[in-house]
Every structure is written in C-alpha cells, then in structure tokens.
N, C-alpha and C positions, 0 to 999 in steps of 0.2 A: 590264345597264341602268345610266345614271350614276343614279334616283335610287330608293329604294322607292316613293314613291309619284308617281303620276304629275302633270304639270306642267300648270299653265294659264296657257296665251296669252292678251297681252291685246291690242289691238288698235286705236286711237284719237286724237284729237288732241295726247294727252299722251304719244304714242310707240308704240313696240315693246317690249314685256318680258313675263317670264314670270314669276308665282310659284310659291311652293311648296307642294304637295297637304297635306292634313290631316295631323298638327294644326297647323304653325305658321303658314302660310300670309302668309310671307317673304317680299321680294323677291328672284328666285332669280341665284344666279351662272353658272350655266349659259352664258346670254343676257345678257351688258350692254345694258343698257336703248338702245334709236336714239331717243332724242329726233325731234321736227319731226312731219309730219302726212302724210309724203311716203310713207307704207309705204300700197302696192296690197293687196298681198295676201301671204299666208305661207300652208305646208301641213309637215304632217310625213307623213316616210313610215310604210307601215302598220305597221312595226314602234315606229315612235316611237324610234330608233335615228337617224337625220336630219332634219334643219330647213331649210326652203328659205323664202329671203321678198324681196323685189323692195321697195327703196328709193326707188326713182325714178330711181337713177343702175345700180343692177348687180341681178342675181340672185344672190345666195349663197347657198351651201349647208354648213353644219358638220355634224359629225360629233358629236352629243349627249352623247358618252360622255365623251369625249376635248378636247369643246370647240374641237377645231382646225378651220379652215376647209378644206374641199375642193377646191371651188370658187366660180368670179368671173364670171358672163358678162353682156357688154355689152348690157342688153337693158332701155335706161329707161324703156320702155311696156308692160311685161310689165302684166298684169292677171290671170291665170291662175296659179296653179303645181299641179303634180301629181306623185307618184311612182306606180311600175308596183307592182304587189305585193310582188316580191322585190328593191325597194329599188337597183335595176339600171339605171332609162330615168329622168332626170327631164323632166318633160315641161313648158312653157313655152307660153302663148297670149298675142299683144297684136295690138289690133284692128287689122282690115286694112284698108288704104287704098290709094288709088291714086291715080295722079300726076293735075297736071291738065291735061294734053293728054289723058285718058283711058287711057292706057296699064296694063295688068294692072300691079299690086303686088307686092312682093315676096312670098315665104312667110312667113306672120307666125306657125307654130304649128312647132316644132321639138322633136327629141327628141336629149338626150344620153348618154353613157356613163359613168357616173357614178364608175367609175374613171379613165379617163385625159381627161376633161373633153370631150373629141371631140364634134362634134353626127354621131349619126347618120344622122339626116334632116328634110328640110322640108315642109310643107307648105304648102297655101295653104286658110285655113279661114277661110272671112268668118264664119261665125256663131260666136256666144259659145255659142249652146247646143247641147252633144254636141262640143263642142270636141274631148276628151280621147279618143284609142283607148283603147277597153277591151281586160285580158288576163284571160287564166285566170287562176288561182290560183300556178299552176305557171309563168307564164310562156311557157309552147308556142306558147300561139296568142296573138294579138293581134289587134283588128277593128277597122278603122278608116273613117270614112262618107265617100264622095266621089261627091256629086250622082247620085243614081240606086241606089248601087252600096254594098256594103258589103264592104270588101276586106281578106283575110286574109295575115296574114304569119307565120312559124315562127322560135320560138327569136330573135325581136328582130334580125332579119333584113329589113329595110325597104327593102331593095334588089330584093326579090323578090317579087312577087304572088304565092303561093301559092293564092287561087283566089278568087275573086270570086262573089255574089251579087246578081243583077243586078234590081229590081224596079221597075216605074214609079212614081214620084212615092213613094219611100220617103221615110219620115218620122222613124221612129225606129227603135232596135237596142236590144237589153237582151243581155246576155252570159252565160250563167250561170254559178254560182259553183261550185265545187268541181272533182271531178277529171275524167279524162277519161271517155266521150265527151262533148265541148263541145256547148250547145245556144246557140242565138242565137234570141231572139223580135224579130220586123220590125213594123212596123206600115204600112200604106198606105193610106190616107184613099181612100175615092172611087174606087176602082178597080174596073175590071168586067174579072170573068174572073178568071183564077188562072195563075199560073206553072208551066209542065208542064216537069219536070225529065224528060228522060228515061232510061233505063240506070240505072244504083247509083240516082239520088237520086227514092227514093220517097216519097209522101208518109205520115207517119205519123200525123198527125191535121189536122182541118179545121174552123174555124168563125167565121161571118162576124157582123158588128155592124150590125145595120139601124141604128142612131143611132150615132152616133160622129163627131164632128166632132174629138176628142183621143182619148189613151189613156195611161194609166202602168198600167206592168205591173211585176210583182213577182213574180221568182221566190223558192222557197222556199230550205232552206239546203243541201238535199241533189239540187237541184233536177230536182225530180222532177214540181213540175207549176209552176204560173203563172197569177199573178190578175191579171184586169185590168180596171181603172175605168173605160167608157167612157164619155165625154159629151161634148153638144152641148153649144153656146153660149147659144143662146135656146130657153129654155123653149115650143113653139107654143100649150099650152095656158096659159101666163099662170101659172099654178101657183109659179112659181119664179122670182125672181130669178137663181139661178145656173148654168139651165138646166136638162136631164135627166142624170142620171146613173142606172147598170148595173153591175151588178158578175158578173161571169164565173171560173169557174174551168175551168182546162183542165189535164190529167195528159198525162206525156209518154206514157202506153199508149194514145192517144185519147178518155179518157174526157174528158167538158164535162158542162157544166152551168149554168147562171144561176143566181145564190145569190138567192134568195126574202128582199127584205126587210120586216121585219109593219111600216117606217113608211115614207110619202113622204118625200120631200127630199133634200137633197142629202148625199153620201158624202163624209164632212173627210177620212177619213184608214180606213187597212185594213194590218194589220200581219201578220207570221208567227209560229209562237214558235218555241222554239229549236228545237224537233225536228220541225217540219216539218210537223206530223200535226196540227195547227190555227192558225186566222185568228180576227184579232178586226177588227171592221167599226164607225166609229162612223159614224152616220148620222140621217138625220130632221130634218124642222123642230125650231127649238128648242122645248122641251130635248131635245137629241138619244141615240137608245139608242145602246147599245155589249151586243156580241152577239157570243159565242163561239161559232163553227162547227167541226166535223171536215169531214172529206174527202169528205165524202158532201153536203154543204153544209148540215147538219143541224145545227139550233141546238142549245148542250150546255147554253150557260147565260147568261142577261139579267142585265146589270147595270144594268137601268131607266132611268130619262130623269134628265138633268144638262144644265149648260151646260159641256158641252165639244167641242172639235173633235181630237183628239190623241189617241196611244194611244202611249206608250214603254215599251218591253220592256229590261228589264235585263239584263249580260251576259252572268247563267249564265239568262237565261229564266223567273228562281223570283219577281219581282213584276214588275208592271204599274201604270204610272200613267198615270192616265186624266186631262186637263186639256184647259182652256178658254182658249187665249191669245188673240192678237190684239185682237180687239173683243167679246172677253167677258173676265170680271173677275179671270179667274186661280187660280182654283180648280182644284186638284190630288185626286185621290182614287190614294193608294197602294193596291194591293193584293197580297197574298196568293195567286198563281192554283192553288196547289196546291189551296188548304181555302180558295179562293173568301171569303176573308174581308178584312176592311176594317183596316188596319192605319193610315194618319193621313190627314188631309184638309188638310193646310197651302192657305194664300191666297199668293200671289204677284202681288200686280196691277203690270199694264200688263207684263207678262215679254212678250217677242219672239224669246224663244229657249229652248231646254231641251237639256241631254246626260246620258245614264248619264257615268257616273265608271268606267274601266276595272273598277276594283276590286270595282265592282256594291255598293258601298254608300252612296255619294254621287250628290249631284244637282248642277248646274249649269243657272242661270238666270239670264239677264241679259234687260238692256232697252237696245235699240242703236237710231241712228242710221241709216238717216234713215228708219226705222217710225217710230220716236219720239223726237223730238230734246231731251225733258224728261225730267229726272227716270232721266238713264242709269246704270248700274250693273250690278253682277254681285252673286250670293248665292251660297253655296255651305250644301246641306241635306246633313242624314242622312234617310234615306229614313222615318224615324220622326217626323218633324215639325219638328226643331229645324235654329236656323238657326246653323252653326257658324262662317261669314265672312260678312260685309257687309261691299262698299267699294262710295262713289257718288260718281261721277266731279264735279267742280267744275263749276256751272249754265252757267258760259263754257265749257269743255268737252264735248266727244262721245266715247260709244264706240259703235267700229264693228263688233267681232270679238271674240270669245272662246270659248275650245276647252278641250280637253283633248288630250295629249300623251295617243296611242293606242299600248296594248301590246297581243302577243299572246293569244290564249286560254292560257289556264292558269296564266299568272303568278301572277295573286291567286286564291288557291282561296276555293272558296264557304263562308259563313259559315250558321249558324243563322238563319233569320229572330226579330226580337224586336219585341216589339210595344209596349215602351217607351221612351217620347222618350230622349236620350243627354241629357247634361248638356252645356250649354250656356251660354256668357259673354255671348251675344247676344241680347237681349229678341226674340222673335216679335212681329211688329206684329199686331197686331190690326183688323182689314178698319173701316172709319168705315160705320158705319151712320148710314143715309138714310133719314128717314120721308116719306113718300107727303105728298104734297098732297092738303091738305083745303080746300075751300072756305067761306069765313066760315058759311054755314048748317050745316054738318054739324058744324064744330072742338069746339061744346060737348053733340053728343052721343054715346053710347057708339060703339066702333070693334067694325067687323063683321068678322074673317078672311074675306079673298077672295082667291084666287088664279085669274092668268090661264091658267095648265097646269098641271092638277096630276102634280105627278112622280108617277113609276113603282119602288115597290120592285124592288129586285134579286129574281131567281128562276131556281131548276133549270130548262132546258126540257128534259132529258134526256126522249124518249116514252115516256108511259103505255100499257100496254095495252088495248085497246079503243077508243081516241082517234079521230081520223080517219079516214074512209073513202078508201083509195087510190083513185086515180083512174082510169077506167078507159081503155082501149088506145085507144081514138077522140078521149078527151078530151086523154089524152098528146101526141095527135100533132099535134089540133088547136093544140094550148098550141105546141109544138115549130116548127108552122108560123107560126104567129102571132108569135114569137119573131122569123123568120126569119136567127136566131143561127149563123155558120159561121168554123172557125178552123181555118187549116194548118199542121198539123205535116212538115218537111219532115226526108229523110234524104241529107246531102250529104260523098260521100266525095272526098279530096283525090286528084289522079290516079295519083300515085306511090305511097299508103298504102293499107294492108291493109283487110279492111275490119273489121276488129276494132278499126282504128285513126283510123275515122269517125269525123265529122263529125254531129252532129245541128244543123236548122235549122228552129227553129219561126220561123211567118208568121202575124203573126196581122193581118187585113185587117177595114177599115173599110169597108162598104158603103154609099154615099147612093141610096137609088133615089126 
C-alpha cells in the first residue's frame, strides 16, 4: 500500500485532493490537488490500490502506489464511477439521452479492462439507480438488470449470456457476498403468481409481503440469510408520515419470520454485525429504540429510546455507534457491543454524512452540499470523543464528497477497546443550549421539569424463565395468516455446470392485493 494509514477525499468547489490519515492530516502528494468545480464524481477500488475520478473532460484512473496514471477515457458526462471487487472491470455511467428526431441513444454505461484500457462492453442503462452490475467476490459471476430480466455473465465475459432470470416487472437484485454458491434476492412489486422453474431450479424457500410498495434487503456477511425492510408510501391509517414499514428475515434453509417490533413507526435504518449471528434495528416514533436481535428474531438487548436514525458498525465488528443525523441534532452514542457498555456520547450537529476509518479507530463526519449548503466541513474523531481534525470549508464555498481511501480486512489489526478520550489539540465544541419559552406570566415563577417523552434506559432482554406464555398452534397460524407474509427462495443451475457448482436464486416478492 503507498500509505500506513489510509487517505481522505475531499470533494467540492475548492477542487479534488486528498489528505493525509492520523496524525498529520497534510495535504497529501499522492493526488495533486484539480482545482475548478468541474469534478462529477471519483471512487477508489475495494482494495484502495486505484483512484478513478471524471473532470468534466476525461476519466482517469492511477495507480495509488505508484502515482502513475493508467488510464484516459473520453467520457465528459461520466457521473458514475465504479470498480469490480478484484480491481479488473472499471465501470463508467453518464446519463442517457436521446436524439431529437426520437431515435434510441447511444450506450451511456460501459465496462473496461483495466489493464490494456479496452472497453469491454456497453450498455444502454437510462436509470441512475442499479446502474452498476454486481459481482461475486471472486469475480465468477457478474448480474447485470435489463428490463424484466436479470442477466448473468462468467469470469467478465460480457459477450455471453450465461443464463438469465426472467421475472415480471422486476424491480430490484441484491447479489450476495462471499463465495460460492452465489445467491441473488429479486424483488417484484405487485405481482400475482410466482415463477415456476422447472427441472434443477427448485424452489428453496418462499414468502410474500402484503404491504410493500419498496424494499431493501440486506444480506449477511456469510450469507446465509436476508433482512428486508418492506414499506408502503402512505400510511392508510394516518399514523405516520413516512408510511408503514416491516421488517422480515429470511435463512437460505427456508426459515422466515417477521421480527416483532415492541414500538410503532418507522424503521431509519437495520444493520448486521460482523459474524452474521445478529441485527440491530433502530426504529419508533421519536425517540426511537435500537434493539439487538439473534437469529431467532429474539431480542438479546435494548439500548432504549434516543434521537437517532443510524447504526454504524466498525471494521473489526467490536463498537457500534448509534446517531441522529439529518434533521436531528447530531448526537452520536459510541458503544462497546461486547460488555454492552457506553464508551462517549460526542455531538456533531447538522453532520450529513458518517464513515468507520479502515483501521476501526477513527470516525469521519462531514456536512455537505446540497443537504446543507451552510456551515460545510469535515471532522475527523477517535471513537473516544475527541475531535483530532477540524477543517471548514470558506462560507463562499461548498463541499460535496468525502471518503476514506478503503483497505482490505486485516491490514490494521484490532486494538484494545479504551474508554479514555486520546489527547487532543482540537477544543470539542460544546452543543448551545436553548432555553424553552416562557411566557411573561410564568417567567417569574419557579421552573417545573417536564418532558414530552420520557426516554427508555438501556436493558438485557435476554428471556427469563417463567415469562411469557407461548402461543398456541391456532393462534400461530391465525398470526401466520393475518401476516399473509410469503418469500421465494429459488435454486438455479447454469446449463453446462455441475450441480455442485449452482446457482442459488432468492425472490423475494411484493404482493398488493
């Protein structure tokens, strides 16, 4: 790698450049700085070994180590960049158009060879979203969405349809991670009936969404099951602004389930940890809980009500920070998940962004453009509270972008947790407190503590013995029916390969009846 510690991008009207990670936190030579305001977009690949970023006039790509340039391509509307896992397909999106006689546009989404500059191939992708084929890990398979259809190619071979899935009114694809056999979850709004594969491709599990107007699904890291957030738009019963939301798990051995949550409202956000074997769910009108589940969808442990919508898991898995961006005040709660304990609470207001730090002991936080077009900047924390960089961009001034320069697992080995602030050059601001209005009859008499919700201590919810009465076989079924919940797991082998050397194809469908 060219550097020990890893790099941050910055992104905005004052240019392109990178600094340099803890502790100097330089402007770095890596990257000479691109002045002007003209830079789309920039990605590095997963290893953080190359840098790809679109000027307005070319896409380049260097070589981070080395600093030489690779490649040049002519491509001044690029708005997209992407690398494949093993650093091999850069991949390239600018919007599509078309002539004004009507005539089809060219292919505006292309993949190249990232050794001898070659474009592999083209396609023609009007949407921005789902732009990018997804690949394994390994590279083997690649899936790529074409209207209806979700089309597989082998070993970065794009000349070849390797086998197709074909679903009506397909909506979305999720790939999963790790090695082989590859699973794929589908999603399809509104479809009645199911896709009957016949011969090899059997189904291995099933279950459908009575509400679901969306869905993001999240598989784990060993991917072995898949959660997914379904919700409509409009609430019918008025309850909610943000509509209804559901939360589902499903295992690739058939198992499902609905995860039970004890508050209404809506679900910000539902994460995994590193080892697969639990979810955390933050959810509820404000202030909303956050709720550690196993695989059973069994709560293990409440971390009470807060104003937050976010949950970030750090690299090696061993803390958790819980925060409230957007349009709450920036409140961050570190934690400890091993021994469940509270390790700092730093403020961050008006933040519109958050990253782990490869190395799992840094934080990155900025406020960009055009969420918020005041008051832009980046922070750089130690997960202990202290703020070890501050820089704020000039009030004439926007920033757009800011990253971290992504290594692989193992580089930075894991450190002891410490539950003491690091020493710091940088004063911690301290949040402006705001006293309530009073009105001229109350101002000269004594002030009464009142709150509009009162929060929720953290607690074990591991089960007690004696607790709950199970429920019994009629009321299961009825809950089961009432649910009317169904998702398909499907098994789909390639014509030519073993079947050792399948294909798994989960579907998981939206139903409006």
């Amino acid at each position: 790698m060219a550097t020990s510690r890893p790099l941050l991008t910055v992104r905005g009207s004052e240019g392109l450049y990178m600094v340099n990670g803890s502790p100097h936190f330089t402007e770095s030579t890596v990257f000479p700085r691109e002045s002007g305001n003209n830079c789309k977009a920039y990605t590095f690949s997963k290893d953080g070994t190359s840098f790809a970023w679109g000027n307005g006039e070319k896409v380049n790509i260097i070589n981070v180590t080395n600093k030489g340039l690779l490649h040049s391509f002519d491509l001044p509307k690029a708005v997209c960049l992407e690398f494949s896992p093993k650093n091999t397909v850069p991949a390239t999106w600018q919007p599509y158009t078309t002539s004004k006689d009507g005539t089809a546009g060219i292919p505006n989404l292309q993949l190249y060879d990232v050794k001898t500059g070659t474009c592999l191939k083209s396609f023609i992708q009007k949407k921005m979203q789902n732009w990018c084929p997804s690949w394994s890990e390994d590279e083997t398979l690649c899936a790529h969405y074409v209207s209806n259809e979700v089309h597989f190619f082998e070993n970065n071979n794009f000349n070849t349809i390797t086998n197709k899935l074909h679903l009506q009114k397909i909506n979305d694809f999720v790939l999963s991670p790790g090695p082989q056999p590859y699973k794929v979850a589908v999603y399809v709004p509104g479809s009645k009936g199911y896709p009957n594969f016949a011969g090899p491709h059997a189904a291995l599990a099933n279950k459908s969404f009575f509400k679901a107007d969306k869905v993001t699904m999240l598989w784990n890291k060993k991917a072995t099951a898949v959660l997914v957030i379904a919700s409509t738009d409009v609430d019918k019963t008025g309850a909610s602004y943000y509509g209804e939301h559901t939360l589902h798990y499903i295992a690739t051995n058939g198992e499902s389930a609905v995860v039970q949550l004890p508050k209404n409202g809506p679900i910000y956000d539902v994460v995994w940890n590193s080892s697969s074997t639990e979810f955390y769910a933050v959810y509820g009108f404000m202030p909303a809980k956050v709720t550690l589940f196993n695989l059973k969808c069994d709560p293990v442990f409440d971390f009470g009500t807060g104003t937050r919508n976010a949950a970030y898991y750090s690299t090696y898995g061993h803390i958790l920070v819980l925060a409230g961006f957007g349009n709450l005040r920036g409140q961050m709660e570190v934690w400890d998940v091993k021994n469940y304990k509270l390790i700092s609470k730093p403020v961050t207001s008006n933040s519109t962004y958050f990253a782990w730090c490869p190395d799992g002991e840094h934080i990155l936080t900025a406020t960009c453009a055009p969420r918020l077009r005041v008051n832009n900047g980046y922070k750089i924390w130690h997960y202990t509270g202290a703020i070890l960089h501050k820089y704020d961009v000039p009030s004439n001034a926007e920033l757009w972008q800011a990253s971290w320069q992504p290594f692989l697992d193992g580089i930075f080995p894991a450190k002891t947790i410490t539950y003491q602030a690091v020493p710091s050059e940088v004063p911690n601001e301290e949040p402006k407190v705001t006293t309530a209005y009073r009105p001229p009859a109350l101002r000269n008499k004594p002030i009464t503590n009142s709150k509009l919700h009162e929060e929720e201590p953290p607690q074990n919810m591991k089960p007690q013995l004696g607790n709950d009465k199970p429920l019994s076989k009629t009321a299961l079924k009825n809950q089961r029916k009432h649910e009317m919940t169904r998702v398909q797991i499907w098994h789909l082998l390639l014509p030519h390969r073993a079947h050792h050397e399948a294909l798994s194809l989960s579907q998981f469908q939206g139903i409006l009846r």
